[in-house]
N, C-alpha and C positions, 0 to 999 in steps of 0.2 A: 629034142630039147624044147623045141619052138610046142611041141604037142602038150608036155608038161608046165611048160609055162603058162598057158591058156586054160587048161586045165586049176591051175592053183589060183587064175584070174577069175573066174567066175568063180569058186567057192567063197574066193575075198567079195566080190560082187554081192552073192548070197548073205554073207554075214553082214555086208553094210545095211543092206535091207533092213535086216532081224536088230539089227543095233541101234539104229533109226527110227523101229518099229517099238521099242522095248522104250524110248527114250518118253518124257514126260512132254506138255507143251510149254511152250517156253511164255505164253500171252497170259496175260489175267482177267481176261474176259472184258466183260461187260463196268467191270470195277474200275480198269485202267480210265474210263473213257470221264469218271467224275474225279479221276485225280488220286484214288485210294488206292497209294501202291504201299507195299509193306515197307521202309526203308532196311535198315541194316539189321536184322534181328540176327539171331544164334542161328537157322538153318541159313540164313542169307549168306551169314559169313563162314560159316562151316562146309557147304555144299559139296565143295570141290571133293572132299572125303569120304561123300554120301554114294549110295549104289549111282546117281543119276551124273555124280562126278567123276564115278569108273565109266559109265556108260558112254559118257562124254570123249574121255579119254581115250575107251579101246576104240572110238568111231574116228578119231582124229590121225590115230596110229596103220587103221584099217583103209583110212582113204588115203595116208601117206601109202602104202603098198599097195594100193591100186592103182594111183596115178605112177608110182615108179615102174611097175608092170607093164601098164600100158604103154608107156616111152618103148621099154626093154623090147615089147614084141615088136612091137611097128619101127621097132630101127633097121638100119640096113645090116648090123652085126650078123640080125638070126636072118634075115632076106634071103643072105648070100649077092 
């Protein structure tokens, strides 16, 4: 059990990578620093919908089942 479980932790591990890796940067460079930020436009408010608000989402869902993992192995249930 304890084998399987470690096992399905590092593929989750893997995919946080690849999901983190896939994701856009969140800064606006050199612009932010004279004050030119975009305010509310249609992708600003839309986003959440966009491929980079899935990407958001499966990484938030993927670090929730990481961290629940990690608890699960390292408890004393699987120890004995």
């Amino acid at each position: 059990m304890k084998t399987a479980l470690t096992v399905i932790f590092f593929i989750i591990a893997i995919a946080i990578i690849i999901l983190v890796m896939c994701q856009e940067a969140k800064d606006d460079g050199l612009g932010s620093l004279a004050g030119n930020t975009s305010g509310d436009t249609y992708w600003s408010k839309n986003k959440n919908r966009s491929k980079e608000g899935y990407l958001s989402l499966a990484t938030g869902i993927a670090v929730f089942i990481f961290l629940a993992l990690a608890l699960i192995i390292s408890s004393k249930f699987l120890n004995g």
